[in-house]
MIPAZA-836784 format. One record per atom (N, C-alpha, C): y negated, z, x negated; residue in one letter. Coordinates in steps of 0.1 Angstrom, whole numbers, plus 2048, in hexadecimal, padded with zeros to 3 digits. Layout:
! residues N
YZXA...
This chain:
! residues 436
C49C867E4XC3DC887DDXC3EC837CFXC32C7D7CFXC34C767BBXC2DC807B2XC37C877A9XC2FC8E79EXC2FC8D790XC25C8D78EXC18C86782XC1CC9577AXC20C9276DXC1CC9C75FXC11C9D75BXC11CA475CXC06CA9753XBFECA2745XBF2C9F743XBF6C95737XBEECA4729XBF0CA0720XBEBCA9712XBDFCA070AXBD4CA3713XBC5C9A712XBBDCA1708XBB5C9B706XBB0C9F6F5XBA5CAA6F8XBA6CB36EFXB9ACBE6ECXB8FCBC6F5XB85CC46FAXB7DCC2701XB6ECC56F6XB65CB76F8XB57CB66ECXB51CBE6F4XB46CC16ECXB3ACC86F5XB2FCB96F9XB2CCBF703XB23CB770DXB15CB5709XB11CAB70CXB04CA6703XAFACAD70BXAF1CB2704XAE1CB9707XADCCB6713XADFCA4712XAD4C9E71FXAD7CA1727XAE4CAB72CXAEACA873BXADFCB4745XAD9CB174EXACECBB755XAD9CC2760XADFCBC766XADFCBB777XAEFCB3779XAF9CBD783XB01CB5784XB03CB9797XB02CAD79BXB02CAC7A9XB0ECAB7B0XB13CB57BBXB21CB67BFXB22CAB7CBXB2FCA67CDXB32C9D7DBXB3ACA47E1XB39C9F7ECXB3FCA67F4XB4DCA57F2XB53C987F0XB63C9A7E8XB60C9A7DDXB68CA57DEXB68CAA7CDXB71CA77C4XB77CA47C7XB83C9B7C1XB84C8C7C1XB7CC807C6XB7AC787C3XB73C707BDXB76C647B7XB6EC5E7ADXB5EC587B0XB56C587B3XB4AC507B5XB44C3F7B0XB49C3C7B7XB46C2A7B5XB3CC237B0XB32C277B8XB20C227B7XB1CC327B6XB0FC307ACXB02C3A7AFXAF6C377A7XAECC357AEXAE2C2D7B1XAD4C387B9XACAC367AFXABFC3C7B3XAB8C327BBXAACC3B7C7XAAAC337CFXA9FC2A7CBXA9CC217CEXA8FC1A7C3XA83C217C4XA81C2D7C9XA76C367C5XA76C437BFXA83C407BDXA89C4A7B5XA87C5B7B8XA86C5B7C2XA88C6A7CBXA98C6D7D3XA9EC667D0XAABC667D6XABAC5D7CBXAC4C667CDXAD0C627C6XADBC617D0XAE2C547D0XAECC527D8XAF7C4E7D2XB02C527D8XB12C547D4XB1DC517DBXB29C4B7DCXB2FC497EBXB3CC4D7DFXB43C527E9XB52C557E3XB5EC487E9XB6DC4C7E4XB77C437E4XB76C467F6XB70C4F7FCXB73C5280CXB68C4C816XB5EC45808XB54C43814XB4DC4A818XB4CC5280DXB43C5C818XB36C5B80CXB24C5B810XB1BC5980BXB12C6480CXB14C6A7FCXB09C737FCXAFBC6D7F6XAF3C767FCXAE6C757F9XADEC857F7XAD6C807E8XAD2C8D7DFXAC1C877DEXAB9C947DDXAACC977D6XAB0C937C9XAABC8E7C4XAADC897B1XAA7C917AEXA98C977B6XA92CA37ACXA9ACAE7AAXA9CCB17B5XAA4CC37B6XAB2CC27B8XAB9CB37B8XAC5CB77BCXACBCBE7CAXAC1CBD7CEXAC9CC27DFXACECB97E6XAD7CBA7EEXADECB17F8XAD4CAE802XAD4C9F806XACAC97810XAD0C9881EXADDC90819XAE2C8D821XAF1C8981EXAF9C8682AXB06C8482DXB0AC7A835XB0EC6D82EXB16C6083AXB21C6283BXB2CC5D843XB38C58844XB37C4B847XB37C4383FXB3BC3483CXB47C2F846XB4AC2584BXB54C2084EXB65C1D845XB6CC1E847XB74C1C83BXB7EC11840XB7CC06837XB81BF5838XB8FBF9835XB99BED83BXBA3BEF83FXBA4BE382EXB9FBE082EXB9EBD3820XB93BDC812XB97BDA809XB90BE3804XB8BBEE800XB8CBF87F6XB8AC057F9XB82C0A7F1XB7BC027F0XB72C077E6XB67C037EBXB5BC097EDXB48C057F2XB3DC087E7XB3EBF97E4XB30BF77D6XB28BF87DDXB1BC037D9XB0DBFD7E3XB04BF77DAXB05BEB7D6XAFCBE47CFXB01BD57CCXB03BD17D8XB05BC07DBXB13BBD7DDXB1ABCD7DCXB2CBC67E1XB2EBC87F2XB36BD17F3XB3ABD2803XB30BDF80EXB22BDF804XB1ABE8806XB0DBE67FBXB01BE3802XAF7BE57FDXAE9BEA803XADFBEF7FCXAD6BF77FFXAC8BEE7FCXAC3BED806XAB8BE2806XAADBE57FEXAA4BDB7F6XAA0BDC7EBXA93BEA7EDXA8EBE97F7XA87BF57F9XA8AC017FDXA9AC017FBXAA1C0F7FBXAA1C1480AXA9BC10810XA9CC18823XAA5C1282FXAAEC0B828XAB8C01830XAC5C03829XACFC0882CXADEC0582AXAE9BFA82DXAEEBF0827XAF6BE782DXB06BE982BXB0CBED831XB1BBEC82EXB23BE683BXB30BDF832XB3DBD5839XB44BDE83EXB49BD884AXB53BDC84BXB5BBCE856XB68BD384BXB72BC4857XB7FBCA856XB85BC285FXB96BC5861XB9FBB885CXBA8BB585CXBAFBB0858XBBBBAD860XBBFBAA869XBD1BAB870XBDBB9E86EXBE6B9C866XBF0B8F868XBFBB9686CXC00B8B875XC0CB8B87BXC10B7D87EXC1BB7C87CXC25B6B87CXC21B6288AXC21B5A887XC20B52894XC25B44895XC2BB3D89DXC34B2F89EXC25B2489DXC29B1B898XC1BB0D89BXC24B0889AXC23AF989FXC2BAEA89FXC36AEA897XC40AF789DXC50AF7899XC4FAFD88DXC47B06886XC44B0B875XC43B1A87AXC45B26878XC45B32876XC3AB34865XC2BB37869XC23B3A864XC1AB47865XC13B4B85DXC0AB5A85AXBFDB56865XBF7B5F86FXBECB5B873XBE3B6986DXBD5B6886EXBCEB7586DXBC2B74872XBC3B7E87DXBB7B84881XBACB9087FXB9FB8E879XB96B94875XB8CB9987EXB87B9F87DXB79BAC885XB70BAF877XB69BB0879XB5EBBC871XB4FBB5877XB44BBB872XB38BC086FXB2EBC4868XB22BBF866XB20BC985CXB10BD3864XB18BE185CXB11BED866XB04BF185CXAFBBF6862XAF0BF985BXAEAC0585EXAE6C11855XAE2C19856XACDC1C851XAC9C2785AXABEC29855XAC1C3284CXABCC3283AXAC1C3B831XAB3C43834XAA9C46838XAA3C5483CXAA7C5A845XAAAC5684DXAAEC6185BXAC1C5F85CXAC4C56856XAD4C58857XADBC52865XACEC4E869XAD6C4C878XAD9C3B873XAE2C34880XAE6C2987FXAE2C20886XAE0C13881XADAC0788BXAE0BFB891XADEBF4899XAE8BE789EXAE8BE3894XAF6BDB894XAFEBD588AXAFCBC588AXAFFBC0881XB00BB387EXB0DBAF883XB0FBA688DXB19BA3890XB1BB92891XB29B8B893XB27B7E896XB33B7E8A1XB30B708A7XB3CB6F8B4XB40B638B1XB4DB658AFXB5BB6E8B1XB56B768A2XB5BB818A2XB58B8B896XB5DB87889XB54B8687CXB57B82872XB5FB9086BXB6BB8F860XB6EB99856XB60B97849XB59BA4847XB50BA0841XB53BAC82FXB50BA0826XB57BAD81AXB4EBAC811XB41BA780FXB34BA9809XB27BA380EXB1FBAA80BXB0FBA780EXB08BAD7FDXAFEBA8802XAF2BA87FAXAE6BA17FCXADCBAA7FBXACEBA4804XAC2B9F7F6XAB6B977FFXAB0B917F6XAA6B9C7F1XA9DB9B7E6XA92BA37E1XA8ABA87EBXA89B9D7F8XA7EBA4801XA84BA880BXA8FBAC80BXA93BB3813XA95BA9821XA8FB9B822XA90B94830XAA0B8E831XAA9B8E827XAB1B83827XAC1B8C81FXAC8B8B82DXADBB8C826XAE0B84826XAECB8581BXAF6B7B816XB02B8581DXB09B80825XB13B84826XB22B7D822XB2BB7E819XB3AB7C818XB43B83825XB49B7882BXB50B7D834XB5EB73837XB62B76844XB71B6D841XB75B6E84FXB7AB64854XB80B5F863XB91B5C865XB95B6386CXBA7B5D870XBA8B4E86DXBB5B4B869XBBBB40868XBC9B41869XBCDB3486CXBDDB2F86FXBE1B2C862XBD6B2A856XBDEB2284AXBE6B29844XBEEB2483DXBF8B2B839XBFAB30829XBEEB28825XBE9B2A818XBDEB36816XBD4B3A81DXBCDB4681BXBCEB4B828XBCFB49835XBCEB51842XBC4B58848XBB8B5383DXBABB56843XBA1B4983FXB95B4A845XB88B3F83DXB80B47836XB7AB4582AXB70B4F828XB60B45826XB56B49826XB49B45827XB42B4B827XB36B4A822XB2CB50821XB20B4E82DXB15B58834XB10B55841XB02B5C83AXAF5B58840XAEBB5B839XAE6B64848XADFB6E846XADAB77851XAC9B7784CXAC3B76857XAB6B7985BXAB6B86860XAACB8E858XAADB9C85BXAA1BA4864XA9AB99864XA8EB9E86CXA92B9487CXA99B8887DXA9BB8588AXAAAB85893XAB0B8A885XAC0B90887XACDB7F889XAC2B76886XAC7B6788AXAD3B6487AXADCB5C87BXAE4B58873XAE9B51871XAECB46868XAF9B3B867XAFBB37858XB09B34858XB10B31855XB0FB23848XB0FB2A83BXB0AB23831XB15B1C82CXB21B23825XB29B1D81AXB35B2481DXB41B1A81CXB4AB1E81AXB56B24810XB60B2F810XB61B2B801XB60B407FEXB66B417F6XB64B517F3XB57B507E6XB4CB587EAXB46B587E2XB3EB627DBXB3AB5F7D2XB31B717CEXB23B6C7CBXB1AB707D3XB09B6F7D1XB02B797C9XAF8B727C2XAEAB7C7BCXADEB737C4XAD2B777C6XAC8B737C7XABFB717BEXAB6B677B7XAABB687B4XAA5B717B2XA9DB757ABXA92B817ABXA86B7B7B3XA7EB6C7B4XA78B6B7C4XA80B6B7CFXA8BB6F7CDXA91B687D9XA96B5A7E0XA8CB4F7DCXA8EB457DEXA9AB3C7D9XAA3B417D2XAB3B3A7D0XABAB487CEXAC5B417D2XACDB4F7C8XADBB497C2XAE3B4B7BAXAEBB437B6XAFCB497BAXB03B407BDXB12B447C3XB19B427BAXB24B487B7XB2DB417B3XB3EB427BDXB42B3B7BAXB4FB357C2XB5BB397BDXB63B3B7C2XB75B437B7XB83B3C7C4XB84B307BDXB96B2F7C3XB9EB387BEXBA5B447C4XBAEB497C0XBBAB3E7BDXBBDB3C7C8XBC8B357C5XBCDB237BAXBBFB207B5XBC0B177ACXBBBB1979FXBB2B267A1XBACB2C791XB9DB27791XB98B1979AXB8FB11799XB7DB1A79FXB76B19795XB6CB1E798XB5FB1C796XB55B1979FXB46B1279BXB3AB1F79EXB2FB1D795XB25B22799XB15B1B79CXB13B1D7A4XB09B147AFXAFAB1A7AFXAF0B1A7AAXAE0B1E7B3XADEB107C1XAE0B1E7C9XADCB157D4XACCB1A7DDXAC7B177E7XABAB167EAXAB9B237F3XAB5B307F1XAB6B34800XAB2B3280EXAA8B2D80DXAA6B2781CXAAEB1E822XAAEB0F81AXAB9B0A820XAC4B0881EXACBB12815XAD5B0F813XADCB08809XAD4AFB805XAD8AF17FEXADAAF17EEXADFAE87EFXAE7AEB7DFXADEAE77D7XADBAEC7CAXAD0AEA7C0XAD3AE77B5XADEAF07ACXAE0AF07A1XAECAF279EXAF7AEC799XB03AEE790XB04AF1789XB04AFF783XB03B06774XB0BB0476EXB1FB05774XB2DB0676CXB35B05775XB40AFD772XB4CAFA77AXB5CAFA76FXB64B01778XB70B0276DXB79B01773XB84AFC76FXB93AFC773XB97B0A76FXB94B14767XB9CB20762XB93B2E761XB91B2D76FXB88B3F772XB7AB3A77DXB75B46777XB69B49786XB60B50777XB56B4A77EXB47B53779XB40B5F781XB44B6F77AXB42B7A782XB34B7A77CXB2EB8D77FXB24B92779XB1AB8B778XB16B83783XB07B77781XAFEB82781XAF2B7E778XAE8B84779XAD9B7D774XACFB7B77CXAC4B7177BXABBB7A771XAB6B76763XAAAB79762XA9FB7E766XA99B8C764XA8AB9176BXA82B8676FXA81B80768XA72B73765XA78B69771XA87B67771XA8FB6077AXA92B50775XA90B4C767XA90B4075EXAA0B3F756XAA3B4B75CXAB7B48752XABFB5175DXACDB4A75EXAD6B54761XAE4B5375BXAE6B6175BXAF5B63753XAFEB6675CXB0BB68754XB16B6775FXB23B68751XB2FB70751XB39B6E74DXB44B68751XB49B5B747XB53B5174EXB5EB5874CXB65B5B756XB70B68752XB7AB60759XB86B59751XB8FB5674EXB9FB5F757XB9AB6B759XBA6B72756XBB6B70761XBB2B6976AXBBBB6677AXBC2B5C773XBBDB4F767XBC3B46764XBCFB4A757XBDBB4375FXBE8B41755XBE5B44746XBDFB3E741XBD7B3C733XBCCB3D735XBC5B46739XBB5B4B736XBB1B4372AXB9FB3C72CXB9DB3971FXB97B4771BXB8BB4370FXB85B51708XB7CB56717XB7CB61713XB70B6471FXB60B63719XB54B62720XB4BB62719XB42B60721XB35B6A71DXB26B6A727XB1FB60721XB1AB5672AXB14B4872EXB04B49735XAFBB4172FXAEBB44731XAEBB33731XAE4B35742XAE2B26747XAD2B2A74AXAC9B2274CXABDB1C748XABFB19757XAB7B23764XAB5B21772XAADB10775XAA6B0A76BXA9DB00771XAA7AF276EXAAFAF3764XAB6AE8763XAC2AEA765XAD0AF5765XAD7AF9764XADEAFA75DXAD9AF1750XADBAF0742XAE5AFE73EXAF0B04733XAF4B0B72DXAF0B0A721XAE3B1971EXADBB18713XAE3B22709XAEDB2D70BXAEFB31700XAFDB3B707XB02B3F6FFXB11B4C705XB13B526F9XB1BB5B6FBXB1EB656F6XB34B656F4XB37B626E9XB47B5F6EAXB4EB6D6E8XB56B716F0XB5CB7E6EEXB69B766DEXB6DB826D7XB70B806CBXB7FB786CBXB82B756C0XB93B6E6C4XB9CB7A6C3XBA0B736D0XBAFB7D6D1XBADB8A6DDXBA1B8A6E0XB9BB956ECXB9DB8C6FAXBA6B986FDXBB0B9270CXBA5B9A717XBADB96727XBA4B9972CXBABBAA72EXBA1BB1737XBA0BC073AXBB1BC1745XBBCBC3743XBCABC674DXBCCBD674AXBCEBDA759XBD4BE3760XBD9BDD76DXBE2BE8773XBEABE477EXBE0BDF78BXBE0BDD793XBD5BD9798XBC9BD5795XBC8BD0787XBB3BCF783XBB8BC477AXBB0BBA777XBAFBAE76DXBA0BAD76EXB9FBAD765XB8FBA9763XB90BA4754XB83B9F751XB82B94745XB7FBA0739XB7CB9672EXB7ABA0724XB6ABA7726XB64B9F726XB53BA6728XB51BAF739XB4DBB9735XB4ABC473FXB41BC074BXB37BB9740XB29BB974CXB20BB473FXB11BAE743XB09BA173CXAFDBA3744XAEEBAF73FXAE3BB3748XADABAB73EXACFBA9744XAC1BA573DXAB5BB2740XAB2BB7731XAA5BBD731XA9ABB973CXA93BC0742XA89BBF749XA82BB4744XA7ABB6737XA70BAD733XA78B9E730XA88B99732XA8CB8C736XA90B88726XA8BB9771AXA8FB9370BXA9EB91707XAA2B9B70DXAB4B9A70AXABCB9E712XACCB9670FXACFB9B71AXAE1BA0713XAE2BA9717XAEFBB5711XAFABB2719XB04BB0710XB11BB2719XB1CBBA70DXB26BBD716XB30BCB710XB41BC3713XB44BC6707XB54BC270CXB60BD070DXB67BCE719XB6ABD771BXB72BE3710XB72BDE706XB7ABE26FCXB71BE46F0XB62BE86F6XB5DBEB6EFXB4FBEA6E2XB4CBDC6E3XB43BD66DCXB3ABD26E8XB2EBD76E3XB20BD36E9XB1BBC86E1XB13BBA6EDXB0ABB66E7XAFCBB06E7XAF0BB16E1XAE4BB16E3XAE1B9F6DEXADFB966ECXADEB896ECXAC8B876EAXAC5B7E6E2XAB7B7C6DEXAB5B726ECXAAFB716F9XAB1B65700XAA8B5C6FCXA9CB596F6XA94B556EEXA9BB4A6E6XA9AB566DDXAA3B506CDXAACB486D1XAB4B4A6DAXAC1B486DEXACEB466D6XACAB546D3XAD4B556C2XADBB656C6XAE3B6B6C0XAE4B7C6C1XADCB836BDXADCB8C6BEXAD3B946B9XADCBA16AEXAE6BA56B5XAEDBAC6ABXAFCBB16B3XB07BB76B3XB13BBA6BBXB15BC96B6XB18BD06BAXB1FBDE6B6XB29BE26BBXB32BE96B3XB3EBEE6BBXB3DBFC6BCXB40C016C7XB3CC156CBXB49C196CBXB49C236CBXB55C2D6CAXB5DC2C6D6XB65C316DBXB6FC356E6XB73C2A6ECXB70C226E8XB7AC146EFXB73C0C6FAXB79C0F704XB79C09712XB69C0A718XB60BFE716XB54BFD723XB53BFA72EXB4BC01735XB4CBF9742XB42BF874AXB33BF7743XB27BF574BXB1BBF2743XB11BEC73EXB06BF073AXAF5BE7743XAEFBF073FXAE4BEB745XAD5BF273DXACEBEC740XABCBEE73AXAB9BFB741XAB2C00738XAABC0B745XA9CC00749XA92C0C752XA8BBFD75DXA81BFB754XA80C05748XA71C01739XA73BFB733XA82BF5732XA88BF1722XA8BBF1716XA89C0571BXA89C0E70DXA99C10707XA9DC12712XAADC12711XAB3C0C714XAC3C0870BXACEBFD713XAD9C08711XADFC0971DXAEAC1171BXAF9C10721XB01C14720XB0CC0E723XB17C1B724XB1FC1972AXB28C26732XB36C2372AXB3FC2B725XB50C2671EXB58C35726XB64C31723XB70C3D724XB7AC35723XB83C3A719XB95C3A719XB99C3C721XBA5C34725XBAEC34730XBBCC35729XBC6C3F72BXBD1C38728XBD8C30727XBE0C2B71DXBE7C16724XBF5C2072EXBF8C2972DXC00C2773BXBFEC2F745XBF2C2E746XBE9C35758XBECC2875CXBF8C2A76AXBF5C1F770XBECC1F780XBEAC2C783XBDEC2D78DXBDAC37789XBCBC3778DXBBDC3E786XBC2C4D78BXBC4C4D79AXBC4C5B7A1XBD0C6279EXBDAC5C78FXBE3C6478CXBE2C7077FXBD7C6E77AXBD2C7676FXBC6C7F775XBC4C8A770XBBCC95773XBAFC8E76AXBA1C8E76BXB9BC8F763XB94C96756XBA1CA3757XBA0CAC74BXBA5CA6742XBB2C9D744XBB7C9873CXBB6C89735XBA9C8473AXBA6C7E733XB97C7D729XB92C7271EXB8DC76717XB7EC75721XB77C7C718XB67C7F724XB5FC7071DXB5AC6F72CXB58C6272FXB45C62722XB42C5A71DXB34C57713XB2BC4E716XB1DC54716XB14C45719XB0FC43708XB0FC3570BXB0BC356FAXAFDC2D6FDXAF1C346F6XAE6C306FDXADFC2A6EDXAD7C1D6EEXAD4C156E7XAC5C186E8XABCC1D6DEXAACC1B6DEXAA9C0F6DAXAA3C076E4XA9EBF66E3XA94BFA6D8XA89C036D8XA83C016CFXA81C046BFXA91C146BCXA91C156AEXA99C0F6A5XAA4C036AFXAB3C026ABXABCC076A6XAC5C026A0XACEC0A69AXADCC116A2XAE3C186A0XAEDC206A8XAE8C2A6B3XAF2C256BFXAF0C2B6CAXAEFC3B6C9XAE8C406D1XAEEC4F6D1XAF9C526DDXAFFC5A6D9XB10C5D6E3XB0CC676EAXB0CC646F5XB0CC6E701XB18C71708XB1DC7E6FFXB2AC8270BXB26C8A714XB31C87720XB30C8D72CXB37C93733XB3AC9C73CXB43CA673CXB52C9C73DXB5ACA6745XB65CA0744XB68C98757XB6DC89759XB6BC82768XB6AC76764XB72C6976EXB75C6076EXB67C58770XB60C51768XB56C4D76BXB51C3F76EXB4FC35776XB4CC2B77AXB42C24777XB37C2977CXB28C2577BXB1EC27778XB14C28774XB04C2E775XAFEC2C776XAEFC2E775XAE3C2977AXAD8C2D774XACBC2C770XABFC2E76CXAB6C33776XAAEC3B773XAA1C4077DXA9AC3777CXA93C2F78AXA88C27785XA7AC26779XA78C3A778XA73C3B76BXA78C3875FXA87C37760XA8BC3C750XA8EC4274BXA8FC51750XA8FC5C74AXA9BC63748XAA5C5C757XAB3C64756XABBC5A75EXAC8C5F758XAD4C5375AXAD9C59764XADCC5876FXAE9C5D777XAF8C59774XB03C60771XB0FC58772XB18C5E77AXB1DC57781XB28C5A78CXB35C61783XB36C6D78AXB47C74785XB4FC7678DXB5BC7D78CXB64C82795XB5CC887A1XB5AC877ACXB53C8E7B2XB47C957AFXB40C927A9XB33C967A7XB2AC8C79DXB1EC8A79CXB14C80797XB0FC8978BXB0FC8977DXB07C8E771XAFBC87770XAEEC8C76FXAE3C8B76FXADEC8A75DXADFC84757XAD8C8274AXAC9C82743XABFC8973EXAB4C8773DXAB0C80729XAABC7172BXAA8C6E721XAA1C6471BXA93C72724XA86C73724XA80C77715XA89C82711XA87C86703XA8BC876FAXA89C8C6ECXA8FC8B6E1XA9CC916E0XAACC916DAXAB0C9A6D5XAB6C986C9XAB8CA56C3XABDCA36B4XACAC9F6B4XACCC996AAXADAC946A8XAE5C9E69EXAF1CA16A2XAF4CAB698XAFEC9F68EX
């Protein structure tokens, strides 16, 4: 058995006013990944490191309901909002992966090589009744490790992956487009990819990642047919993560994140112009800002790159702690700030565009896995919430003490959810409070 010391974590603050409501999971001891109100904002959903999906009243906090998720042999983690799980845009549809994975050696033309055979599916739930529905399936069975569906809910993107003899990856991966109202499908692109859609729907943009060469392009392609439309960026040294289209649907951003390559260049959020695919403006992370290392995690310097509703600006956070407010317009900055406690790891608009807020917490540099530290002992995780309309310095919202991931906005506005150790804090900031 491995035993963890104890660590000597700092004083405990008092907890900010706004907190209303804190909602229990059923494991109570694990971290919460996704949490996500339902787009009518009567419901709060949460899934733990087990897979297991709760569902809450957002008014009263009562428990809805209870899933048990499948739990991938690849994988262990279930985003529900366009990763290996998502929730269809009208909230009353569930999508989540599941695949397997098997290699074992095998002889070909006198050569002792890796083969791998794959299974999965992707299973779908009704999120009112909880019950389950036929699955999306392909023959011979795809390994499938993301989806994400269009605005109208008619159209999936699935990422999935097929056995191979090669000896260089030992699977194929591809992307397969699903009709969801006649359950028909085929087979678009090759290639490991990560999808956004349009906000009509009518394109959605890919981007492409060779692991093994560093080499990476980002594509708007057509969704009906498939076909290629636009070349935004191509690189010998990384992949473009965090795509995200414009409300209006006239710009998309995306962080060229460097960090897989030998020599990473700078990292930096990139605004391409959807009608020509022109690169109209970016955002340069500073000199000398490496990308985000821990033992298993590399990620780039910039956290994440959203656009305000009204398509005015658009924010991105580096993980180390500077926010910044991009003019898309102007196509100039608008201003940078640096917040307290270090480490970011999320921001986003709320749905008025009254607020931009963004989530931080310290990590120790020698936590080398998360589930080795108690979350007493470490510092309490802060939303730092930006008023679009008074400016000026954020106000700091601390929060109890729990490893915190993600959060979310009420479709009103009015309150944050953020995922904790086992339980969801419910934030209300609807109203005024005093600053001490």
């Amino acid at each position: 058995m491995h035993t963890v010391s104890p660590r000597s974590g700092p004083p405990p603050l008092p907890v900010s006013p706004r907190l209303t409501r804190k909602l229990i999971h059923p494991d109570h001891d694990e971290s919460l990944f996704p949490v996500l109100f339902s787009p009518d904002g009567q419901s709060i959903l949460a899934t733990s490191t087990s897979h297991r999906l709760q569902i809450w009243n957002a008014n009263t906090g009562e428990q809805i309901r209870t899933l048990q998720l499948p739990k991938r042999s690849i994988g262990n983690r279930l985003f529900i909002y366009g990763g290996t799980g998502t929730l269809a845009p009208d909230g009353r549809t569930l999508y989540v992966t599941f695949g397997k994975e098997r290699f074992f050696p095998i002889r070909k033309d006198g050569k002792l090589s890796n083969h791998c055979e794959t299974e999965g599916e992707i299973l779908v739930w009704d999120v009112a009744t909880g019950r389950q529905r036929p699955s999306l399936k392909q023959s011979p069975p795809h390994c499938v490790n993301g989806v994400t569906v269009s605005p109208d809910g008619a159209t999936l993107l699935a990422l999935d992956c097929v056995g191979d003899d090669n000896v260089r990856g030992n699977r194929k991966h591809g992307l397969t487009r699903w009709n969801l109202r006649t359950g028909e499908h085929r087979h678009l692109l090759d290639g490991f990819w990560n999808v956004r859609f349009a906000p009509d729907g009518k394109t959605f943009a890919a981007s492409l990642f060779d692991i093994q060469t560093t080499r990476g392009k980002l594509v708007l392609f057509d969704a009906a047919s498939g076909k290629e439309r636009l070349v935004f960026a191509q690189t010998d040294k990384g992949r473009v993560i965090g795509t995200n289209f414009s409300p209006d649907g006239r710009y998309l951003a995306g962080v060229q994140d460097g960090s897989w390559a030998t020599k990473p260049p700078p990292s930096e959020v990139k605004l391409w112009d959807t009608a020509t695919g022109k690169e109209v403006g970016n955002i340069v992370a500073p000199e000398g800002t490496t990308p985000f290392r821990r033992p298993g995690q590399i990620m780039g310097a910039f956290a994440s790159a959203v656009f305000s509703p009204d398509s005015r600006w658009l924010a991105a956070c580096l993980h180390t702690g500077r926010i910044y407010l991009y003019d898309v317009a102007g196509r100039k900055l608008a201003w940078s700030q640096n917040v307290k406690n270090g480490y970011l790891r999320w921001a986003r608009f709320s749905p008025d565009g009254r607020w931009l807020a963004a989530v931080g917490q310290d990590m120790p540099e020698d936590l080398t896995r998360r589930e080795e530290v108690s979350p007493f002992d470490l510092p309490q995780p802060r939303i730092f919430l930006f008023d679009m309309k008074k400016g000026g310095q954020p106000e700091e919202i601390v929060a109890p003490h729990g490893q915190i991931v993600l959060f979310d906005f009420s479709p009103d506005s009015k309150t944050i959810a953020l995922s904790g150790t086992g339980c969801v804090w419910l934030f209300d900031v609807s109203r005024p409070v005093t600053r001490k």
